[in-house]
N, CA, C and O atoms as CSV, one atom per row, in Angstrom:
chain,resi,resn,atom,element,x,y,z
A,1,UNK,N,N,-18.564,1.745,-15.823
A,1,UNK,CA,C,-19.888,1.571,-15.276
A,1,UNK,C,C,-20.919,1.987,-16.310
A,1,UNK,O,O,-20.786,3.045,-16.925
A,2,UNK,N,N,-21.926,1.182,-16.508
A,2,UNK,CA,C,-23.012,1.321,-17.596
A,2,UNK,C,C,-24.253,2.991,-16.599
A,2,UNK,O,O,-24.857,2.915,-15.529
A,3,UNK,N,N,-24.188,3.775,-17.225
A,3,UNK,CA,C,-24.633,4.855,-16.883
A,3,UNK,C,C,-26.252,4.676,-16.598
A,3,UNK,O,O,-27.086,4.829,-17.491
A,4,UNK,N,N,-26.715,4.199,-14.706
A,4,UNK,CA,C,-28.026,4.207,-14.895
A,4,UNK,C,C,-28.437,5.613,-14.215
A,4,UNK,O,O,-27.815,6.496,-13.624
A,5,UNK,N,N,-29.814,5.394,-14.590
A,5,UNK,CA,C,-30.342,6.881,-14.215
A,5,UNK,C,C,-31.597,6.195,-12.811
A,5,UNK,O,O,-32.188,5.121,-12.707
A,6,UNK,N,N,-31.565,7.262,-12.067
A,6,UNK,CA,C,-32.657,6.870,-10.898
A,6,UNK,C,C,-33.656,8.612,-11.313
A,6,UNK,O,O,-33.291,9.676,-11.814
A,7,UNK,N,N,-35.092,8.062,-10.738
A,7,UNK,CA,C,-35.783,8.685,-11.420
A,7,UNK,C,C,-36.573,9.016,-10.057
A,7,UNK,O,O,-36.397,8.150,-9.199
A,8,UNK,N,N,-37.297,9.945,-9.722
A,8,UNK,CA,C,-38.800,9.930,-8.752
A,8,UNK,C,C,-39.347,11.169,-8.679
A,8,UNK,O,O,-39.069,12.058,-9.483
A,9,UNK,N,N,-40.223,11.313,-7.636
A,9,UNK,CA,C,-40.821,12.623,-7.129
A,9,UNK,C,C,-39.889,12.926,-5.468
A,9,UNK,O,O,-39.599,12.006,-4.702
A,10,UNK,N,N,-39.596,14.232,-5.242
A,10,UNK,CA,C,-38.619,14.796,-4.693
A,10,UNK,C,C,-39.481,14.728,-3.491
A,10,UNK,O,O,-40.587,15.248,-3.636
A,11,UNK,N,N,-39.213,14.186,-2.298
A,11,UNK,CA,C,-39.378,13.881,-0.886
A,11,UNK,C,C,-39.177,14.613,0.256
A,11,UNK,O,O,-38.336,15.485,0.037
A,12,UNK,N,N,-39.596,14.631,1.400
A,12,UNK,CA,C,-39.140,15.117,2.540
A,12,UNK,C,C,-38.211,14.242,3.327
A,12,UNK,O,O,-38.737,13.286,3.897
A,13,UNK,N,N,-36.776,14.429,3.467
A,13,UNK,CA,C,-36.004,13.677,4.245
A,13,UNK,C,C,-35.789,14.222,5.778
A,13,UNK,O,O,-36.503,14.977,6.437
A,14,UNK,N,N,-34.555,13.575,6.113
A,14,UNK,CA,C,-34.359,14.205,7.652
A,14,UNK,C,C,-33.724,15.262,7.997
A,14,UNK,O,O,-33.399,15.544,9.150
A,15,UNK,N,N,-33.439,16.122,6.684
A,15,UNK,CA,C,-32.706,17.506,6.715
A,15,UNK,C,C,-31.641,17.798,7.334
A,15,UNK,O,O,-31.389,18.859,7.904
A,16,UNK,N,N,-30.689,16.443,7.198
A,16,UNK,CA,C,-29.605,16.845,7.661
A,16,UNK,C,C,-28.242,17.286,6.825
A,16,UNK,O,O,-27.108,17.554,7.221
A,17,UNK,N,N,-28.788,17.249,5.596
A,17,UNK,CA,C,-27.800,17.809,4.543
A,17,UNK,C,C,-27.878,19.045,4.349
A,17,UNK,O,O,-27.017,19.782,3.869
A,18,UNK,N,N,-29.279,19.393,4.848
A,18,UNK,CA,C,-29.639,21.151,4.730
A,18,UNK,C,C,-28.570,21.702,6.307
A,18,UNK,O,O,-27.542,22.380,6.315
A,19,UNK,N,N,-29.078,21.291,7.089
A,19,UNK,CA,C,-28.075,21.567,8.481
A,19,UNK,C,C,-26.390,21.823,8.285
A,19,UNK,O,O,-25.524,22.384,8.957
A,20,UNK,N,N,-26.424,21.114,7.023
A,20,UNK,CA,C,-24.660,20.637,7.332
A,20,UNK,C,C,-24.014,21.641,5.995
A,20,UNK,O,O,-22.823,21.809,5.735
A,21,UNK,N,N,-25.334,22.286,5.193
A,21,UNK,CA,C,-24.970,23.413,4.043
A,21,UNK,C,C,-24.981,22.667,2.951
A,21,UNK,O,O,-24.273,23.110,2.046
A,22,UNK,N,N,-25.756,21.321,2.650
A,22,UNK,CA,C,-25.446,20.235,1.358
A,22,UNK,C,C,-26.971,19.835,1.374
A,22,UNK,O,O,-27.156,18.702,1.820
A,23,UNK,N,N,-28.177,20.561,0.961
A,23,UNK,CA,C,-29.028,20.063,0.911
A,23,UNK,C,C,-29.261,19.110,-0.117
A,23,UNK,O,O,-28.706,19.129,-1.215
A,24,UNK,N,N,-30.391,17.982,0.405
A,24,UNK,CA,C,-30.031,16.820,-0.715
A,24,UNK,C,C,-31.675,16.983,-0.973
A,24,UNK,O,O,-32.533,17.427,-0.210
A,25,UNK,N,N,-31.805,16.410,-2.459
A,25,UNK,CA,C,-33.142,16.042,-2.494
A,25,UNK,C,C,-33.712,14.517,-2.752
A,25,UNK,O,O,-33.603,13.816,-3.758
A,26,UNK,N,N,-34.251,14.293,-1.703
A,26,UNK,CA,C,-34.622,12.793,-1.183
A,26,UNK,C,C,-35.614,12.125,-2.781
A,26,UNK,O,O,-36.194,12.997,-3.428
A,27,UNK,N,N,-35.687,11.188,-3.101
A,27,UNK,CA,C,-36.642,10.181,-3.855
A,27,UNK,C,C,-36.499,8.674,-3.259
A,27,UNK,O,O,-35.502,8.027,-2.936
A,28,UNK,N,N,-38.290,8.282,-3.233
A,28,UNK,CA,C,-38.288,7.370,-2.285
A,28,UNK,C,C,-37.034,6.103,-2.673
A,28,UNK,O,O,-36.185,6.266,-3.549
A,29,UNK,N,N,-37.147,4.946,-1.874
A,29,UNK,CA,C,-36.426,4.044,-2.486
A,29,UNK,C,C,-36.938,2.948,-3.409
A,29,UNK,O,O,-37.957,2.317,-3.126
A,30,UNK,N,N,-36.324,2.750,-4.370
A,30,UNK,CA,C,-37.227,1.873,-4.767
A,30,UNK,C,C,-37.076,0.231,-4.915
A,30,UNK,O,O,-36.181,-0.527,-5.290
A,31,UNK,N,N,-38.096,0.121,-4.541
A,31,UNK,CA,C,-38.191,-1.601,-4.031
A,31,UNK,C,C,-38.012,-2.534,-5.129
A,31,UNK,O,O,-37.447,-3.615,-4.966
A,32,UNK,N,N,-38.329,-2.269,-5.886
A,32,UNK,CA,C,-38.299,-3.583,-7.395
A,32,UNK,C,C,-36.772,-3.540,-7.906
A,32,UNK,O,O,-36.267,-4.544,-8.407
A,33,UNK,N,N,-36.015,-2.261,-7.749
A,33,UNK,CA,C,-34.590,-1.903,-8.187
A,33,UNK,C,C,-33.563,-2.173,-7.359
A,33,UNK,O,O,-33.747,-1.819,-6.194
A,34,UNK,N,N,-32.208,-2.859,-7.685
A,34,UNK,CA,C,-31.566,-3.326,-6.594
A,34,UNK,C,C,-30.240,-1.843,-7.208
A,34,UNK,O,O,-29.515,-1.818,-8.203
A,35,UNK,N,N,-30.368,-1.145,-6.445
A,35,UNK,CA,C,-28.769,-0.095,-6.686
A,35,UNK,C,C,-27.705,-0.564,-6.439
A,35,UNK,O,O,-27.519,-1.368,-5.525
A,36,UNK,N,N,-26.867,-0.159,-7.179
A,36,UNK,CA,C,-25.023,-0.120,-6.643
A,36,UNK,C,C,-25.438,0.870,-5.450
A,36,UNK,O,O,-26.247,1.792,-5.553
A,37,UNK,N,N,-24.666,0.468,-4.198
A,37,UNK,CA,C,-24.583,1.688,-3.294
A,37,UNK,C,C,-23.388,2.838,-3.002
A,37,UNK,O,O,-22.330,2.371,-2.582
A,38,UNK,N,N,-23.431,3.781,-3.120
A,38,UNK,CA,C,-21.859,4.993,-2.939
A,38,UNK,C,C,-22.481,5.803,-2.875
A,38,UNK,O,O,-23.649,5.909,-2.499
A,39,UNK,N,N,-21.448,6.815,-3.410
A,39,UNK,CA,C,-21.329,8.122,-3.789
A,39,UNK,C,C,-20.754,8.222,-4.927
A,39,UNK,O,O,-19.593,7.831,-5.044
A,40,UNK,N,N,-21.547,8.843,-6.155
A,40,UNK,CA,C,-21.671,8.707,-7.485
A,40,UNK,C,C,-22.047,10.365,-7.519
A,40,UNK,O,O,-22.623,11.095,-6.713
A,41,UNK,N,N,-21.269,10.656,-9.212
A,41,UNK,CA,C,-21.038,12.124,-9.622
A,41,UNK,C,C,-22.623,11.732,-10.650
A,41,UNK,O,O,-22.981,10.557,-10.738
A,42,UNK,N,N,-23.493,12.951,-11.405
A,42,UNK,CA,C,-24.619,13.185,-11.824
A,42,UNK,C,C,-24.593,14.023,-12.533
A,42,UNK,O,O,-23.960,15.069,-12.387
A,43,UNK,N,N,-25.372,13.677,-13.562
A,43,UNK,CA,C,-25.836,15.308,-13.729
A,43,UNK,C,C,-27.631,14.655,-13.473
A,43,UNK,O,O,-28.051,13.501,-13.396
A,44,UNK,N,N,-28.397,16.106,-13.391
A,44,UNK,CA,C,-29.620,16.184,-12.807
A,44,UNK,C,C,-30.556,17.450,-13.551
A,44,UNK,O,O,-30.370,18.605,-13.933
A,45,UNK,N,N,-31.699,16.427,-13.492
A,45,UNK,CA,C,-32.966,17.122,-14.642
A,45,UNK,C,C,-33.886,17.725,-13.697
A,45,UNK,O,O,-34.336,16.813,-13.003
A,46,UNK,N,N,-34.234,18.525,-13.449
A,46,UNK,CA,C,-35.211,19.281,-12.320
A,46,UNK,C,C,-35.921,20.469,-12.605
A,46,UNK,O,O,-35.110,21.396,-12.617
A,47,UNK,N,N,-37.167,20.896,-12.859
A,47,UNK,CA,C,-37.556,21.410,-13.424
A,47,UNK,C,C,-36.937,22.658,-14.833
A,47,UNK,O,O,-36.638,23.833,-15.044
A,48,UNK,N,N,-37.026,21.686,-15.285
A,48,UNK,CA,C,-36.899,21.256,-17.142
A,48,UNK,C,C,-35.253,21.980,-17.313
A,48,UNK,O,O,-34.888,22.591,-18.318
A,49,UNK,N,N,-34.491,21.762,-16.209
A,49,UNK,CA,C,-33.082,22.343,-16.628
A,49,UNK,C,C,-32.516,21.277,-15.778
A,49,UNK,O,O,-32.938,20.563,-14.868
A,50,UNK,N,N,-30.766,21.528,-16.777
A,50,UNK,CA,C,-29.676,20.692,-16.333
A,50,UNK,C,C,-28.947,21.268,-15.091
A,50,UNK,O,O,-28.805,22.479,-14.918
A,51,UNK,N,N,-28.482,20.286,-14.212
A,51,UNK,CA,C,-27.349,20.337,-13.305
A,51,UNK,C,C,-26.409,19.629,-12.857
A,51,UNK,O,O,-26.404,18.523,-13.396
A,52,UNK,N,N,-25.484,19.794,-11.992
A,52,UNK,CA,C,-24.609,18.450,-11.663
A,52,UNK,C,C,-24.852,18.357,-10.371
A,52,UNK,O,O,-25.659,19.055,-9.757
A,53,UNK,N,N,-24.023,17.316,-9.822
A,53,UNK,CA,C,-24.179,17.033,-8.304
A,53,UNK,C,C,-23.973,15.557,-8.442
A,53,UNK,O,O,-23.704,14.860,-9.420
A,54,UNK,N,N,-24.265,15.167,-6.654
A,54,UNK,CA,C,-23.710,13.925,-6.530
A,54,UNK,C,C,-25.105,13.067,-6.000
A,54,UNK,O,O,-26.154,13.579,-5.608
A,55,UNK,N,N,-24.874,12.007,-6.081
A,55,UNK,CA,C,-26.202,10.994,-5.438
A,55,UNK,C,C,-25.327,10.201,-4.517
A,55,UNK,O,O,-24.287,9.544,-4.560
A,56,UNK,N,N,-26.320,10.604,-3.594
A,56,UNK,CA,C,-25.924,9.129,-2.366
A,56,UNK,C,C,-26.904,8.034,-2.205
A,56,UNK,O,O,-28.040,8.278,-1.799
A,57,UNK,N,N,-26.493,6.758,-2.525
A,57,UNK,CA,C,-27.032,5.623,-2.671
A,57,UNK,C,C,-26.729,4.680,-1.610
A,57,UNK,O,O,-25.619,4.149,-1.579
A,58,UNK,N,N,-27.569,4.435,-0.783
A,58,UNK,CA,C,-27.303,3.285,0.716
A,58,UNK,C,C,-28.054,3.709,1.782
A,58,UNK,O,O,-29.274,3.857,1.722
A,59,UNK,N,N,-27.454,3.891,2.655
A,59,UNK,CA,C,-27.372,3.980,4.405
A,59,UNK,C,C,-26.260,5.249,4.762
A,59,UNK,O,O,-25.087,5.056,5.083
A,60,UNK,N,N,-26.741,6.222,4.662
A,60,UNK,CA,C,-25.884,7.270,5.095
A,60,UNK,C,C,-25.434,7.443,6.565
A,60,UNK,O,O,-26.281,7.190,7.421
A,61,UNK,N,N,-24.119,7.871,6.991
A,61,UNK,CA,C,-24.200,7.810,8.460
A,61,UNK,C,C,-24.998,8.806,8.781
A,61,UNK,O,O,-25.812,9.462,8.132
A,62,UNK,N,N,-24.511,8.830,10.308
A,62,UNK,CA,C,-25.846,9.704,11.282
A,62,UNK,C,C,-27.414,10.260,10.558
A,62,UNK,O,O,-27.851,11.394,10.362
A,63,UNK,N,N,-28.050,8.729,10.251
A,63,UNK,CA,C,-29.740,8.246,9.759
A,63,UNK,C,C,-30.305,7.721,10.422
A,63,UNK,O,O,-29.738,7.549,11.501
A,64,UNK,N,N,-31.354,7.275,10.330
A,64,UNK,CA,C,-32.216,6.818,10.912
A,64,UNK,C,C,-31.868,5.357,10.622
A,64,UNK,O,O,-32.282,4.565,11.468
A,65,UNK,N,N,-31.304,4.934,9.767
A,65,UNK,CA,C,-30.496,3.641,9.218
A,65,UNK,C,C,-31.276,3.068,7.929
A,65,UNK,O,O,-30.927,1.954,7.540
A,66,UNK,N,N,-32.107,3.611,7.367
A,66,UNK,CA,C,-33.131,3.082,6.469
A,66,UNK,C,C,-32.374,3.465,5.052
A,66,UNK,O,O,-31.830,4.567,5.123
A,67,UNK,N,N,-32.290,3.102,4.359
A,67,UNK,CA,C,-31.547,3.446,2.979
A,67,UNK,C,C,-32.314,4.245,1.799
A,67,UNK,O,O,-33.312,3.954,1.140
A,68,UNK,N,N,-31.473,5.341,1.793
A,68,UNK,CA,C,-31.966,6.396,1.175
A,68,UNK,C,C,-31.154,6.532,-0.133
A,68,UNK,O,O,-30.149,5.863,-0.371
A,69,UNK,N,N,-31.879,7.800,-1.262
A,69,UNK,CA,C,-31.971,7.637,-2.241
A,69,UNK,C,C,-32.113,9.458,-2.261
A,69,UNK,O,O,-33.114,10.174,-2.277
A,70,UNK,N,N,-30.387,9.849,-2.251
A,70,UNK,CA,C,-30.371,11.734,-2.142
A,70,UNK,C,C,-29.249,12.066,-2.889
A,70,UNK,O,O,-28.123,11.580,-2.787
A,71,UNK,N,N,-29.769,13.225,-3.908
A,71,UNK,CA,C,-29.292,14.193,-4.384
A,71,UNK,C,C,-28.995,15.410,-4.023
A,71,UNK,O,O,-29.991,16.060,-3.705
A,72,UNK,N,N,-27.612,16.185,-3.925
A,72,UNK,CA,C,-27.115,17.590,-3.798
A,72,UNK,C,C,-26.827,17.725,-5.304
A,72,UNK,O,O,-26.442,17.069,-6.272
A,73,UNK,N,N,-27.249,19.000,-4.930
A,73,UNK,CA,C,-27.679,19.514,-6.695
A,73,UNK,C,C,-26.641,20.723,-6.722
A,73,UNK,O,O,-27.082,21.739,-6.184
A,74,UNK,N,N,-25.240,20.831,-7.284
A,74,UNK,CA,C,-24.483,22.110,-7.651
A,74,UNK,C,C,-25.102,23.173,-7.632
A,74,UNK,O,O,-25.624,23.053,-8.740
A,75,UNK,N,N,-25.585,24.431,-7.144
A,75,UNK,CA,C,-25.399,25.297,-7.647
A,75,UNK,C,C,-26.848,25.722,-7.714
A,75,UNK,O,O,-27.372,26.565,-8.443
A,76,UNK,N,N,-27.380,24.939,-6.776
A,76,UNK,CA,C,-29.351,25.065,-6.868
A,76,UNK,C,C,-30.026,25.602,-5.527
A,76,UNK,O,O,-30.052,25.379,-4.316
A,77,UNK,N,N,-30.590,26.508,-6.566
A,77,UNK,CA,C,-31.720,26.684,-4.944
A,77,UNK,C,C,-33.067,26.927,-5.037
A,77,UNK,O,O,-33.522,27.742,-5.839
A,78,UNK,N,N,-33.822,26.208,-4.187
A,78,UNK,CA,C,-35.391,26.368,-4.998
A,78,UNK,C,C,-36.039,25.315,-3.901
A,78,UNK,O,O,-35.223,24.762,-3.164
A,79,UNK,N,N,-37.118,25.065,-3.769
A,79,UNK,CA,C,-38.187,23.929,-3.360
A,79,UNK,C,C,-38.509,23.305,-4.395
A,79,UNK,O,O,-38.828,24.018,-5.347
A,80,UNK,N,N,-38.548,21.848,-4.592
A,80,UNK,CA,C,-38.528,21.382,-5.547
A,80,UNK,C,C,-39.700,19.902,-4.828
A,80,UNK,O,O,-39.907,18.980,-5.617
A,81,UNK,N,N,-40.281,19.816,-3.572
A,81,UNK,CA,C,-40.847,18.816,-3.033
A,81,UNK,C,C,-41.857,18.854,-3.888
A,81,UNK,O,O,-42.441,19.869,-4.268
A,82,UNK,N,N,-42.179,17.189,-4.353
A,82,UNK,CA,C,-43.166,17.075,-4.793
A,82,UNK,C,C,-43.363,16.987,-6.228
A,82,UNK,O,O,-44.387,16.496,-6.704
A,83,UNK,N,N,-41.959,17.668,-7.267
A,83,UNK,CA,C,-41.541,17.639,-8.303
A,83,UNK,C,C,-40.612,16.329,-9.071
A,83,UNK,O,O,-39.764,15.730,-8.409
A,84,UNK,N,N,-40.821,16.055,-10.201
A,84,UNK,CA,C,-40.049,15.158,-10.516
A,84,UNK,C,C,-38.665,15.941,-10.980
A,84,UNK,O,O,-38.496,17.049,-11.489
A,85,UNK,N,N,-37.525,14.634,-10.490
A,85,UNK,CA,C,-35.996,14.609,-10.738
A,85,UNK,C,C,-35.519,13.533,-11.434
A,85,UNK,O,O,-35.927,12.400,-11.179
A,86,UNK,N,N,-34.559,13.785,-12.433
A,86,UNK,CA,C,-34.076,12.271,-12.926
A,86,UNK,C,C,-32.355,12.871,-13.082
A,86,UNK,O,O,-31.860,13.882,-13.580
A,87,UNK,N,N,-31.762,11.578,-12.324
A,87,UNK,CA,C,-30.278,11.585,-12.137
A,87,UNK,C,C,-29.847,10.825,-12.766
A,87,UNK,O,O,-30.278,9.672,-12.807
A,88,UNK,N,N,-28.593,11.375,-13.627
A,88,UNK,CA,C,-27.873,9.898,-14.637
A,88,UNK,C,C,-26.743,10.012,-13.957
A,88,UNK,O,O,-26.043,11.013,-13.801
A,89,UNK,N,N,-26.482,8.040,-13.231
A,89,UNK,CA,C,-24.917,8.394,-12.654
A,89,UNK,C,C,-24.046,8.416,-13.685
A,89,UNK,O,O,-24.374,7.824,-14.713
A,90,UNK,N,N,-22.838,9.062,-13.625
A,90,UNK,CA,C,-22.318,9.275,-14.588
A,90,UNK,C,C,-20.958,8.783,-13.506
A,90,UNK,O,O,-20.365,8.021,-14.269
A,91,UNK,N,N,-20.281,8.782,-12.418
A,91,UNK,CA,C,-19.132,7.726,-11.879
A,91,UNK,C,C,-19.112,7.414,-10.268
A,91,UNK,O,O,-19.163,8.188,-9.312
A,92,UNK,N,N,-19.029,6.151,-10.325
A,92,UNK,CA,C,-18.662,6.316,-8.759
A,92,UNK,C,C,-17.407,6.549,-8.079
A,92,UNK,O,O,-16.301,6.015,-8.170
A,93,UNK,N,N,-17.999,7.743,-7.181
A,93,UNK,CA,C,-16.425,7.954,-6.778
A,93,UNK,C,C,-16.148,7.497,-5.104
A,93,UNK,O,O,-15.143,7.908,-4.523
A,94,UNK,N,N,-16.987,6.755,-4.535
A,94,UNK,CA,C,-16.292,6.228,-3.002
A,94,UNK,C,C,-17.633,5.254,-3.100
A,94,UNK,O,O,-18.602,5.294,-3.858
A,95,UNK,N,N,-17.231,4.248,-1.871
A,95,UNK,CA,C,-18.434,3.463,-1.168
A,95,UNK,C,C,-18.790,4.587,-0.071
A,95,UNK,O,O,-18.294,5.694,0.142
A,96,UNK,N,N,-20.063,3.728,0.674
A,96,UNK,CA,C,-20.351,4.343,1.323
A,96,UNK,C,C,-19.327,4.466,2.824
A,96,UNK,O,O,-18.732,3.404,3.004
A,97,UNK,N,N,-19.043,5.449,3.822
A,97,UNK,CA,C,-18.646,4.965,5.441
A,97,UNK,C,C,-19.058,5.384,5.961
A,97,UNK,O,O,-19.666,6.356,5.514
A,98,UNK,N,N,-19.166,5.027,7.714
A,98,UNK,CA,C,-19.711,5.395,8.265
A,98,UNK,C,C,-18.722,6.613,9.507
A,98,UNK,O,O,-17.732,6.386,10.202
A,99,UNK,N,N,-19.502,7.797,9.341
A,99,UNK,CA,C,-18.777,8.434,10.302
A,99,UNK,C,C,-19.603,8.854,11.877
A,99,UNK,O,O,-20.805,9.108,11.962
A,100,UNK,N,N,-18.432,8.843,13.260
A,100,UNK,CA,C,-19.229,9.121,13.839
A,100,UNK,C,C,-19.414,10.507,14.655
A,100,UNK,O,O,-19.533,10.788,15.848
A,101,UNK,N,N,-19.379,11.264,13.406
A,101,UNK,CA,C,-19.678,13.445,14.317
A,101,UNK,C,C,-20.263,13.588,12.591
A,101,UNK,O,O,-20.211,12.917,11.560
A,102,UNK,N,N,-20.887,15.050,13.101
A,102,UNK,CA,C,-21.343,15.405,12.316
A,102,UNK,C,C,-20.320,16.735,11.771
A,102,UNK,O,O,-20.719,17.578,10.967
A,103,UNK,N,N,-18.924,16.730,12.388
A,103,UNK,CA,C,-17.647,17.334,11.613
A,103,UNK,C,C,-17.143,16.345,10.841
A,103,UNK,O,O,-16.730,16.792,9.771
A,104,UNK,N,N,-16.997,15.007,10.981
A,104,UNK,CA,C,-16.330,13.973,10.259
A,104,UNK,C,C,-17.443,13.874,8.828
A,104,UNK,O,O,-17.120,13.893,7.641
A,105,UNK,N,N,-17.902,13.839,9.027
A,105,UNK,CA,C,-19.369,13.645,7.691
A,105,UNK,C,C,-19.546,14.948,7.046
A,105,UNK,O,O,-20.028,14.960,5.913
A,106,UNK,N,N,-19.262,15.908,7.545
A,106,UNK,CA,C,-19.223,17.121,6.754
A,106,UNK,C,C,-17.718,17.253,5.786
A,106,UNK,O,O,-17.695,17.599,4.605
A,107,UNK,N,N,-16.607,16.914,6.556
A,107,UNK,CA,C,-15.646,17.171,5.869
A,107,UNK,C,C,-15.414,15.973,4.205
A,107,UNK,O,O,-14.831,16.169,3.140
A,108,UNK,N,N,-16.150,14.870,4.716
A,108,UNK,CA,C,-16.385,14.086,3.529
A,108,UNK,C,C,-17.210,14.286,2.791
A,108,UNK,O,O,-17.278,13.262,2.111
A,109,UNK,N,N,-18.021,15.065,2.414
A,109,UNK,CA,C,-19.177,15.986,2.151
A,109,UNK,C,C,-18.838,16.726,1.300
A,109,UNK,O,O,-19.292,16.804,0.158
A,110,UNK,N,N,-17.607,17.629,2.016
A,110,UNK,CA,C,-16.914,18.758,0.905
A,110,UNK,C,C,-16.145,17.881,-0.189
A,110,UNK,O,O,-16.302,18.006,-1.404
A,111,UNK,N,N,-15.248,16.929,0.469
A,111,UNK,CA,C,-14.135,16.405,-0.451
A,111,UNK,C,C,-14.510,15.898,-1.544
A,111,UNK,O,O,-13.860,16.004,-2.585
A,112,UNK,N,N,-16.206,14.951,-1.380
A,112,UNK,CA,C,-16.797,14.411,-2.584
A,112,UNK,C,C,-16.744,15.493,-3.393
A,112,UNK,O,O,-16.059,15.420,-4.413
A,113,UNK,N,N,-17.525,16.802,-3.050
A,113,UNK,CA,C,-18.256,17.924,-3.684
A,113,UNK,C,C,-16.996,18.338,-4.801
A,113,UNK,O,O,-17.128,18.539,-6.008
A,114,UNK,N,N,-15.748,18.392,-3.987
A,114,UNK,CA,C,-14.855,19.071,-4.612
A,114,UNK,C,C,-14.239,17.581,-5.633
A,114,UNK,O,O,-13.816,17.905,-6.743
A,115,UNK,N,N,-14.213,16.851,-5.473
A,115,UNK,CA,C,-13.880,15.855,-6.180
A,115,UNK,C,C,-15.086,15.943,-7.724
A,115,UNK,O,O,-14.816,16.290,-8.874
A,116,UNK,N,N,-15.942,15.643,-7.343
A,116,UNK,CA,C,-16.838,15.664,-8.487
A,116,UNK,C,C,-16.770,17.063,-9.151
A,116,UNK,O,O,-16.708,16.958,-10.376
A,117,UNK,N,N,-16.764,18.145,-8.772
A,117,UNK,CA,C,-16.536,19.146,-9.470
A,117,UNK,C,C,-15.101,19.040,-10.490
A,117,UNK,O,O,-15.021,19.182,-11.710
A,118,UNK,N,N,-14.337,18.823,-9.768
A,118,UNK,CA,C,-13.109,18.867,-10.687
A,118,UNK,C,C,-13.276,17.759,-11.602
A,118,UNK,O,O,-12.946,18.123,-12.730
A,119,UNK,N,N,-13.745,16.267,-11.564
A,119,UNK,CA,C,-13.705,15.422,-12.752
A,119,UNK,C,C,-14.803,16.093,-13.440
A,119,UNK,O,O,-14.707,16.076,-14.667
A,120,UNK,N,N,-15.828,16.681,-12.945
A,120,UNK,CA,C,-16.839,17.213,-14.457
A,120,UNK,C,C,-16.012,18.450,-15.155
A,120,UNK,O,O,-16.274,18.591,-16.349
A,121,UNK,N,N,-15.231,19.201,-14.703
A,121,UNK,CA,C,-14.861,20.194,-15.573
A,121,UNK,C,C,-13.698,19.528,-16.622
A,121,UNK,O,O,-13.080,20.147,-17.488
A,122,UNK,N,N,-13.614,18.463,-16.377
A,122,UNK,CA,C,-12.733,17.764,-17.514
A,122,UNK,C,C,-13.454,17.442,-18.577
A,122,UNK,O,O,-12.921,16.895,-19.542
């Protein structure tokens, strides 16, 4: 996969990644850009330092159904609304599915987390 980067100012979403212990940070979607949609490993630029994490690109389950554009950031904690972020995907590792509890969506949540962690320490 040719390594693109998605870029914006950090948003207010529906906070359900904060609920579930995976806060994401939302950037709007953007309309002129057509994305691959998944779950893709990152690293991430956020005020002026590096991190990793994953981007979710699509229609996440239990949403409002509108297709969003969210980052969980390894290892971060901070308010960052309103700040610019730039994510380089660096692999995709699932499409998107749809689950229906908010235990089923959490446990796929971790597995990405732990998945992407272990291919970046390679």
């Amino acid at each position: 996969m040719k390594r693109a980067v998605v870029r914006g100012i950090v948003i207010h979403g529906d906070k359900l990644g904060k609920k579930l212990g995976y806060p994401t940070a939302n950037l709007n979607w953007p309309k002129k850009r057509r994305l691959t949609k998944g779950i893709f490993i990152a690293t991430v630029q956020v005020l002026d330092k590096k991190y990793q994490g994953i981007v979710i690109i699509g229609i996440p389950s239990l949403t409002d159904g509108k297709p969003k554009l969210e980052i969980h950031i390894f290892d971060f904690e901070g308010i960052i609304y309103g700040k610019w972020l730039s994510a380089t995907l660096i692999e995709k590792i699932r499409d998107l599915k749809t689950y229906k509890s908010k235990k089923e969506l959490l446990k796929a949540i971790q597995k990405d987390c732990q998945k992407a962690r272990t291919i970046l320490k390679k």
